[in-house]
C-alpha positions as CSV (number, residue, x, y, z in Angstrom):
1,X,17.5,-24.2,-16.8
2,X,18.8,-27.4,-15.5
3,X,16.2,-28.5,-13.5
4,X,13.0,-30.3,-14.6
5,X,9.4,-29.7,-13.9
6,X,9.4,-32.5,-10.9
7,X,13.0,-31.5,-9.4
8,X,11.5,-27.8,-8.8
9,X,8.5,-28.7,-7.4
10,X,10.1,-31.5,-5.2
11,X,12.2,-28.1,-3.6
12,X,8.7,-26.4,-2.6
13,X,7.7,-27.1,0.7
14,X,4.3,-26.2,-1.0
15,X,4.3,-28.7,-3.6
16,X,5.1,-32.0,-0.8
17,X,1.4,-33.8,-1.2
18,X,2.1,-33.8,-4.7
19,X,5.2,-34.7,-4.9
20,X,4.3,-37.4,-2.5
21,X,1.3,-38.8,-4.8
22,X,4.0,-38.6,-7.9
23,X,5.7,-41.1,-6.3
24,X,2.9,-43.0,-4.9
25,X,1.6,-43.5,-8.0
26,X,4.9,-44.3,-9.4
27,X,4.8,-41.1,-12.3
28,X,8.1,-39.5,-11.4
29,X,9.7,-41.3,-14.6
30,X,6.9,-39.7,-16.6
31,X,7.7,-36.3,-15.1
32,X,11.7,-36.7,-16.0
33,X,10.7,-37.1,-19.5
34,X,12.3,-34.9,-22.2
35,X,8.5,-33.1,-22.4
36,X,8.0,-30.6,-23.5
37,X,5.6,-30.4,-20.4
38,X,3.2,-28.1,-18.7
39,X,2.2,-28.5,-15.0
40,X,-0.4,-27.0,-13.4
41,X,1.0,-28.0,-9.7
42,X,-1.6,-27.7,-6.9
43,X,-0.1,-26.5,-3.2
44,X,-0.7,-28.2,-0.2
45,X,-3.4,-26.1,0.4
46,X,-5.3,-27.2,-2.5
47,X,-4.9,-30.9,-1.7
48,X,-6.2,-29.5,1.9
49,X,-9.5,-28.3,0.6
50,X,-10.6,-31.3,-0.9
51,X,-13.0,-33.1,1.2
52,X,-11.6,-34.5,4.4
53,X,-10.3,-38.3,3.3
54,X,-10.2,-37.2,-0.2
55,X,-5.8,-37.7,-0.2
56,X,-6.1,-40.4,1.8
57,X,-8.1,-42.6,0.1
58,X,-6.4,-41.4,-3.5
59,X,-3.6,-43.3,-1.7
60,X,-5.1,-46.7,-1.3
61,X,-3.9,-49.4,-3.2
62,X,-7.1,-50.0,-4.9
63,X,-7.0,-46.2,-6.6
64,X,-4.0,-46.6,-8.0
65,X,-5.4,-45.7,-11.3
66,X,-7.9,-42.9,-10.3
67,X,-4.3,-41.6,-8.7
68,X,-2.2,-41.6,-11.9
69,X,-5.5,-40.1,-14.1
70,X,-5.9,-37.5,-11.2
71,X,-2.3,-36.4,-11.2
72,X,-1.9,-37.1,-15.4
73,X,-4.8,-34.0,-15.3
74,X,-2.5,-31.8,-14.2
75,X,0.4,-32.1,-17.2
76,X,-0.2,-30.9,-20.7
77,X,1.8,-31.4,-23.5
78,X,3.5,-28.7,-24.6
79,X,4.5,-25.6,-23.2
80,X,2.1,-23.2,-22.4
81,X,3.2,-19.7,-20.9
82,X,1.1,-17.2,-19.9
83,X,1.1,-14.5,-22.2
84,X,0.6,-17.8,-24.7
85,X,-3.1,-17.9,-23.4
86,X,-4.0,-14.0,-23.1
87,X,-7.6,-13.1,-24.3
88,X,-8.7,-16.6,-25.1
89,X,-10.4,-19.6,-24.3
90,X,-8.4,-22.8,-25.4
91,X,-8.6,-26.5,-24.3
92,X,-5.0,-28.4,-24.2
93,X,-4.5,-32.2,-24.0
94,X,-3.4,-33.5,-20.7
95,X,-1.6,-37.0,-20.0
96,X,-4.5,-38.1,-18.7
97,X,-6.1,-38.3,-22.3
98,X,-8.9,-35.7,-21.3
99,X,-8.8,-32.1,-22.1
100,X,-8.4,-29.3,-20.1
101,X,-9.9,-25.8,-20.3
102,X,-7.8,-22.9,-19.7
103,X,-9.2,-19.3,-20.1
104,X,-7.1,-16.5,-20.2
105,X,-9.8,-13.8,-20.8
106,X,-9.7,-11.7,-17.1
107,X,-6.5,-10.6,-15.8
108,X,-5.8,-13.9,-14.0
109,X,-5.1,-17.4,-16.0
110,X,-7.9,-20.1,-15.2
111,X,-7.6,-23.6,-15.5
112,X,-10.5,-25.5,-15.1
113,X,-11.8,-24.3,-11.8
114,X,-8.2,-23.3,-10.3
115,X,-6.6,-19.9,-10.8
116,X,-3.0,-19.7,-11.5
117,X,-1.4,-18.1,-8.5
118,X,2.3,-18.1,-10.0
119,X,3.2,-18.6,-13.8
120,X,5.8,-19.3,-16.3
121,X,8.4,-21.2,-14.0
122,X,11.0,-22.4,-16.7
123,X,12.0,-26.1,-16.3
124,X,14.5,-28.2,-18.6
125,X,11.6,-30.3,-19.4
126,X,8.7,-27.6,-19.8
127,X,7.0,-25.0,-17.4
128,X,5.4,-24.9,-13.8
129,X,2.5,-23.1,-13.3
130,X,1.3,-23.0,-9.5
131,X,-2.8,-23.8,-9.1
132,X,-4.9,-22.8,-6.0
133,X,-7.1,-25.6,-6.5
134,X,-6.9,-29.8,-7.6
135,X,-7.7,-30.2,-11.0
136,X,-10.7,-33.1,-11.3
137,X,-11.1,-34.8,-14.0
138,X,-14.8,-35.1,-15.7
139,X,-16.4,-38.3,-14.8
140,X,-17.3,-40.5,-18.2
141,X,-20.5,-40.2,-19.2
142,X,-22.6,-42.9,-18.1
143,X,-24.6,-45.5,-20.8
């Protein structure tokens, strides 16, 4: 495999908000990286269920930073395939320096709150794994 995780999602039509925020937030260096990576990419649809404005104001100058934590969420280091995961519960470390639940305990993967609709996409750089949902990351706890 030749490609890396960021060159196959930028050839999904699916995958265009989030290749779009990469490069907003100026991560598609990160992405390139020798890895080994695992993203959790989130389809258009996903973005499209967030709360209307939600993209829109993730793309504002001033959230530049809540932009690059969001999107870090979704890349663990590592790869992580499916079969990797079966019948357990495990927590992976993301780029975003918060973990990231993934249960594997029902026939479908689960990552957080989104369910893995396609697995195990081989990239040079790690492995794609499409999401039906955005992954959030928790809010610190306040004092």
């Amino acid at each position: 495999v030749k490609q890396t995780i960021l060159e196959i999602v930028g050839t999904g039509e699916q995958f265009s908000t989030f290749v779009s925020l990469v490069a907003q937030a100026d991560l598609r260096r990160d992405l390139r990286r020798r890895g080994p990576y695992t993203l959790f990419v989130p389809t258009n649809d996903a973005f499209a269920a967030l709360p209307e404005g939600t993209v829109d104001q993730l793309q504002l100058a001033d959230n530049r930073e809540t932009l690059q934590k969001l999107l870090r969420y979704h890349v663990a280091r590592g790869k992580i395939w499916f079969d990797d995961t079966s019948g357990e519960v495990t927590s992976v470390n993301t780029l975003a320096g918060v973990p990231l639940q993934i249960d594997g305990t029902t026939n479908v993967l689960v990552v957080s709150d989104a369910v893995v609709t396609l697995s195990d996409i081989k990239a040079s750089n790690g492995v794609v794994h499409v999401i039906d949902a955005v992954l959030l990351p928790p809010e610190p706890a306040g004092p």
